[in-house]
C-alpha positions in Angstrom: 42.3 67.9 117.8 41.3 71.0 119.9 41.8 73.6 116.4 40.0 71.2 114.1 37.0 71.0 116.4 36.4 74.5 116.7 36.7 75.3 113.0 34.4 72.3 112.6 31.9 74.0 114.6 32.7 77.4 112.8 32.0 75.5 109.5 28.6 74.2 110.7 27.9 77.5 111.8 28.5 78.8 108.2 31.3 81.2 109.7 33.6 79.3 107.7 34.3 77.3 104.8 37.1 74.9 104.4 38.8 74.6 100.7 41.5 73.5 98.7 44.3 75.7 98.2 44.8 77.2 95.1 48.5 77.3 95.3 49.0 72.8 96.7 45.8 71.1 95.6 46.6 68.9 98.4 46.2 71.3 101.2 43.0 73.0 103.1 42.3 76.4 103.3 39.9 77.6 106.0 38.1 80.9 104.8 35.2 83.1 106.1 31.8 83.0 104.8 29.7 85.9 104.0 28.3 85.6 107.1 31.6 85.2 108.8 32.6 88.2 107.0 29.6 90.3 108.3 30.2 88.4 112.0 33.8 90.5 111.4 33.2 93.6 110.5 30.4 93.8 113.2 32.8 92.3 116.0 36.4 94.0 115.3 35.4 97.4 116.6 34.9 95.9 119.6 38.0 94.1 119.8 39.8 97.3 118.8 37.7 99.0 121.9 39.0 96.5 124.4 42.6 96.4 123.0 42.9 99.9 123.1 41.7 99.9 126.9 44.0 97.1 127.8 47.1 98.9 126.3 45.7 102.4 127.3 49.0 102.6 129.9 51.4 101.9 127.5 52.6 105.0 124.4 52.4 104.2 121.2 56.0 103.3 120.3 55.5 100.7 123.0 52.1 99.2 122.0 54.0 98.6 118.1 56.7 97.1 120.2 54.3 94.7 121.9 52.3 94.1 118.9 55.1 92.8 117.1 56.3 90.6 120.1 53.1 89.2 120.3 53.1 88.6 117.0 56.5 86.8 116.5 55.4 84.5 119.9 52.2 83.6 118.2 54.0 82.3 114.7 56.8 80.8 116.8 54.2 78.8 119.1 52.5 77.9 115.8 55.9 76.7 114.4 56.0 74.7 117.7 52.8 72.8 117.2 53.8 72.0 113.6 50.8 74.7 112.5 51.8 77.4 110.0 49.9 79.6 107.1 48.8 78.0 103.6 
């Protein structure tokens, strides 16, 4: 499974930490490590920097637009694929 690899190789990293969940003892919960939380804070400006350049064409009232499209297509697809939050 292409998702459980990658967080398999986050976990070895110690980016990541899998555990139970506090709310169904029978499910997982993936989680950042200290080191994943440093990793984080040192790698979102950067995102923000790059997001900010790709939407730099668009207003604001348009980029909230977007962001919320983007973000209803992203928890659809993960509805799709049978994938949702703890």
């Amino acid at each position: 499974m292409f998702v459980g690899g990658v967080i398999d190789r986050l976990v070895a990293r110690g980016i990541l930490e899998r555990a139970f969940s506090e709310r169904d003892r029978r499910a997982r919960v993936v989680r950042l490590t200290e080191d994943g939380r440093r990793m984080h804070a040192r790698l979102l400006p950067i995102v923000r920097q790059v997001q900010d350049e790709i939407l730099a064409g668009i207003g604001s009232r348009e980029r909230e637009r977007f962001m919320v499209l983007l973000e209803r297509l992203i928890a659809d697809f993960g509805a799709v694929k049978g994938e949702g939050p703890d």
